[in-house]
N, C-alpha and C positions, 0 to 999 in steps of 0.2 A: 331346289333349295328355297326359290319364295314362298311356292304354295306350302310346304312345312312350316316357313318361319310363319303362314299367315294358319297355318290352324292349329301351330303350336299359342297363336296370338288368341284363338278364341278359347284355349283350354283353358289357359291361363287367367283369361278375363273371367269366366265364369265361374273358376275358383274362388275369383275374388268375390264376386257377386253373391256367394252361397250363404245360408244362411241369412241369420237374421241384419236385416240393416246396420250398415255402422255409425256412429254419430260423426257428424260432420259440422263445417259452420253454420249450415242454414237452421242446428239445432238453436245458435244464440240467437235466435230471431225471433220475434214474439209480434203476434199482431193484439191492441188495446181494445180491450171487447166492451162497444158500446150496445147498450140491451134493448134500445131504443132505434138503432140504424137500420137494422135488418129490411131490404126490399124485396118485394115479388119475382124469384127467382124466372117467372115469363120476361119480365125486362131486361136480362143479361145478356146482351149479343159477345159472344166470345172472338167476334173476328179480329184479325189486326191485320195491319197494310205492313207487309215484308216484300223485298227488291220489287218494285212496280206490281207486285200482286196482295189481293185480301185473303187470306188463309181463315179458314175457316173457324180456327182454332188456335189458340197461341203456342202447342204444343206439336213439335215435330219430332220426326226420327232422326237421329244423329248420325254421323258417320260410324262405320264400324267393320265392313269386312272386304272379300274377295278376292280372287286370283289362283282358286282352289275349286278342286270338284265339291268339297264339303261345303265351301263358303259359297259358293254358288248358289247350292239349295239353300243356305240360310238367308240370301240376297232375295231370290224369288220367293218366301215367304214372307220375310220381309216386308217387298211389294205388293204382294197382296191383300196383306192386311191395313197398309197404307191406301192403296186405293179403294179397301171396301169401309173405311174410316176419313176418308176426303182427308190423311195426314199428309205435309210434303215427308219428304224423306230424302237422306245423303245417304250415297255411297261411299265407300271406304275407298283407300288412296287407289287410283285407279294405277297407280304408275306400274305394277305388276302386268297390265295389260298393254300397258304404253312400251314397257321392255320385251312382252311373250307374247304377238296376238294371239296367241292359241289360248289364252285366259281371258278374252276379249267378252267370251259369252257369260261370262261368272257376273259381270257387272251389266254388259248391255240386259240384261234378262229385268234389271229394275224398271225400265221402260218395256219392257216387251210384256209386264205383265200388270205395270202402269199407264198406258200409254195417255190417258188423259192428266196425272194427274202432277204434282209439282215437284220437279228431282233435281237434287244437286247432284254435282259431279267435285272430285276430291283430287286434291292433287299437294303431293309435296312445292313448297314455295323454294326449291332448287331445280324445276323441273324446267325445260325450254318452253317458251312462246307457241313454239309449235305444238309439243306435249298438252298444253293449256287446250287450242283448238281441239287438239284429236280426243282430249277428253270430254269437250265439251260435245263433241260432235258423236261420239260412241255411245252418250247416255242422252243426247238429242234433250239436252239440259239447260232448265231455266234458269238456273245459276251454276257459279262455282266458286266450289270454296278448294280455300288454299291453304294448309296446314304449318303453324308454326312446330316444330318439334324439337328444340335443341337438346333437350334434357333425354329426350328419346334415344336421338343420336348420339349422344354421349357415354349412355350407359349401350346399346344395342352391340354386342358384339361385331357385326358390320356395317357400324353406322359412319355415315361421312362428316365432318365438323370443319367444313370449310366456312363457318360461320359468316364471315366479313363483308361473303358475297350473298351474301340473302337480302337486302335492302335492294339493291339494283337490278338483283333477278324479280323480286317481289313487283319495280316498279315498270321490270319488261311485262309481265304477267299480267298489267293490270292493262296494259295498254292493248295487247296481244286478243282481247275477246270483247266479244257483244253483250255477253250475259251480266249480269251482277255477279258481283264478286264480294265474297262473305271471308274475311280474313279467321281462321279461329286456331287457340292452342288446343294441344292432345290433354289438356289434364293436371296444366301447371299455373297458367292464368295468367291474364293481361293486365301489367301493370297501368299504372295513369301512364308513366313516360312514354310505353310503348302505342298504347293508344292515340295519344297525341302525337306520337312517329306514324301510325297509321292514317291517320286523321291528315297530316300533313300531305302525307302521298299522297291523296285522295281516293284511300279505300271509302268504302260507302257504308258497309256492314262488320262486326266485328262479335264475333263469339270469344267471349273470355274463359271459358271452359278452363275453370279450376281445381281446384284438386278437394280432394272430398269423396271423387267415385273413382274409375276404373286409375290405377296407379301404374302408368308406363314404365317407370323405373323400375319396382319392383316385377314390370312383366318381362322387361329384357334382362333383367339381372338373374331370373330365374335359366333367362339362356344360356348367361356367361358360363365355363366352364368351372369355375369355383365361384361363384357368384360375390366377386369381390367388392361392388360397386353397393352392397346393401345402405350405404350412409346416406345413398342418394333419394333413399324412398322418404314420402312425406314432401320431396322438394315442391316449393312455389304457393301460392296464394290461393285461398279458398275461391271457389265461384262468390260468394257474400261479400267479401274482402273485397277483392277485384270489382261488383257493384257499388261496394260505397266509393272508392276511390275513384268512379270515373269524373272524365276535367269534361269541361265542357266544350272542349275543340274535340273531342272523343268522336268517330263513326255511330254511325244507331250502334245499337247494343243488343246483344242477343246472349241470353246465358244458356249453360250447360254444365256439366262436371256436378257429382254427387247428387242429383236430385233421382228423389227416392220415390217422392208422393206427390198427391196434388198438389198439399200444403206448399211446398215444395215449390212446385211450379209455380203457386201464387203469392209465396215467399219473392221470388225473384221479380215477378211482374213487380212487385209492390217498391221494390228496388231500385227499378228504373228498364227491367229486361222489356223489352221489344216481343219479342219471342222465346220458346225456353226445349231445348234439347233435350232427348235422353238416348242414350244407348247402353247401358249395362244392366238394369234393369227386364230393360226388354228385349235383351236380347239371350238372358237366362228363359223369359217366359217363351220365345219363339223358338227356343231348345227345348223344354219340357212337353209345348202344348202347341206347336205348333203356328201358322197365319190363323187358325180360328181363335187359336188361346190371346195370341198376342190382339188380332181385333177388340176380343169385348174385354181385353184390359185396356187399351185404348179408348174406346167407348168409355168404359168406367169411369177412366182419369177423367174425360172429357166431363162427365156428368159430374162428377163430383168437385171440378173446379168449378165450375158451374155453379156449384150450388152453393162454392163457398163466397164466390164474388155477390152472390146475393145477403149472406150471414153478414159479408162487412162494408155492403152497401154501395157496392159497386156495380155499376151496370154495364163495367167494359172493361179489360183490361189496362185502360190508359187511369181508368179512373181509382185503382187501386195505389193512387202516386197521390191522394189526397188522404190515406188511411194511415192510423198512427203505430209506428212502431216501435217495438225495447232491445233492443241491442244489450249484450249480455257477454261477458265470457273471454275466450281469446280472441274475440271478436273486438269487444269493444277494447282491449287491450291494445291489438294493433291497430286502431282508430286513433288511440291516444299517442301512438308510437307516430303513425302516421300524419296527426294536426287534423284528425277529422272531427269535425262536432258532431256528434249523432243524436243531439239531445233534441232538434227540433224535429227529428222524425217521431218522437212523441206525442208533438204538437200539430199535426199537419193539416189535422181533420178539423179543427180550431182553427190555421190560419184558413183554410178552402172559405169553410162558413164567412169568414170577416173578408174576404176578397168577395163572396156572394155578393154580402150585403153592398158593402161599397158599390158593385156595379148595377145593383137594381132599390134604391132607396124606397123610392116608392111603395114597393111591396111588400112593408114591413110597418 
């Protein structure tokens, strides 16, 4: 029954991915095109520092499958194209292997066919201490991430909604391993309060993966038997939403949910993202075309955020948090709803300059 429900899970996901892109929040986003900024694309170092390591690139593979003979092969291409692309990459919820180890090799196979490079391991945030190690230890994993899903489980025809205890299991879990630990939603997003609840615990990392791309409600509701739960799709906060709102007791940040493009990915750096996920995207391209197809789309993203961090004068991911933005839409709507100002993200490349000046007078 898991390995159906998990490649009833990729049919469904790639339905949704077909076709042409859908708009999402990251569309009310606009970067202010200064004609004058543009730098020497040789100056962009794309690295950023994520759980105690430099990643090459701000862009990884998201969580998304296994526990299936089908989803297996799509893990090991996966992997390969991660390690022929220096990407980290996450596994999907391992707990199908933590229940069957005869599903064990669906998921170890991302280390067997990575073995250098940087792999999360995935696990429900209702899973035991123990479950935590054995998943950590099966993908011989430099982090793990721990998946918030209530919305999931609510709509999932066998899903569990013992909600109440998810904080104390969350804060056995954190205590229970060595690795870093990346708290993130399936697809619904982290509010501030919850963030600040994470923040409290002392999660360290947090992916707000909101809603925008692969839509979990709609994936389980297509399983219900009369798919009664339809009112539920659409539920939770854009990944954009979820970026402006974070508070400042918030974990790093790392986004995910609906990005489509590079724009995309440097949409969210620009936001305040650490690092920026994908998996439905690419995990359509790793179905059509295979670890080659999915490498030089990798490649591509890579080059071509690249190229855009030099358009808007940036020479590093962090530096894209000085560049001016326009908020638009139902975006800036629930800003308003919300008490956020978004009007100095307009402004930002104008205060960098005047904080410049102030700290080197002399040179002017």
């Amino acid at each position: 029954m898991s390995a159906e429900r998990k490649d009833d899970h990729v049919r469904l996901v790639a339905e949704q991915h077909s076709g042409a892109p859908r708009r999402n929040g990251f569309d009310d986003v606009s970067f202010v095109h200064h004609a004058l900024a543009a730098i020497d694309e040789q100056r962009v170092d794309l690295g950023v520092d994520v759980a105690g390591t430099r990643w090459a690139s701000p862009i990884y593979i998201n969580a998304m499958t296994g526990g299936s003979v089908a989803t297996g092969r799509i893990n090991r291409a996966l992997a390969i194209a991660a390690r022929e692309t220096d990407t980290p990459i996450a596994s999907g919820s391992v707990s199908a292997a933590l229940s069957d180890p005869a599903v064990a090799s669906t998921f170890a196979v991302i280390r067997e066919e990575n073995p250098d490079g940087f792999v999360m391991a995935n696990i429900g945030v209702e899973r035991s201490p123990d479950d935590a190690r054995r998943a950590v230890d099966l993908l011989q994993a430099d982090a793990l991430q721990i998946h918030l899903n209530a919305v999931q489980e609510t709509v999932m025809p066998e899903g569990r909604r013992a909600f109440d205890r998810w904080e104390s299991s969350l804060a056995a879990l954190l205590d229970a391993v060595d690795v870093p630990v990346i708290v993130k939603e399936v697809g619904f997003g982290l509010s501030a309060r919850t963030l600040s609840d994470l923040g409290a615990l002392g999660v360290g990392y947090a992916d707000v993966s909101g809603s925008g791309g692969t839509d979990f409600a709609r994936v389980e509701n297509a399983r219900r038997s009369v798919g009664d739960l339809a009112f539920l799709t659409g539920w939770g906060q854009s990944t954009v939403e979820c970026l402006l709102d974070v508070p400042e007791d918030a974990p790093v940040v790392l986004a995910s949910g609906g990005v489509r493009s590079p724009l995309d990915v440097v949409r969210a750096l620009a936001l305040g993202a650490r690092a920026v996920g994908v998996s439905g995207p690419f995990l359509k391209t790793v179905l059509d075309a295979g670890s080659e197809g999915l490498a030089s789309r990798i490649r591509e993203w890579t080059d071509q955020t690249s190229a855009l961090l030099a358009l808007l004068g940036a020479d590093s991911p962090p530096a894209l948090l000085a560049t001016d933005l326009i908020v638009r839409g139902a975006t800036a709507e629930y800003c308003r709803a919300r008490g956020i100002d978004v009007t100095a993200l307009s402004r930002r490349s104008t205060a960098s300059l005047d904080h410049s000046a102030e700290r080197t007078p002399d040179d002017h």
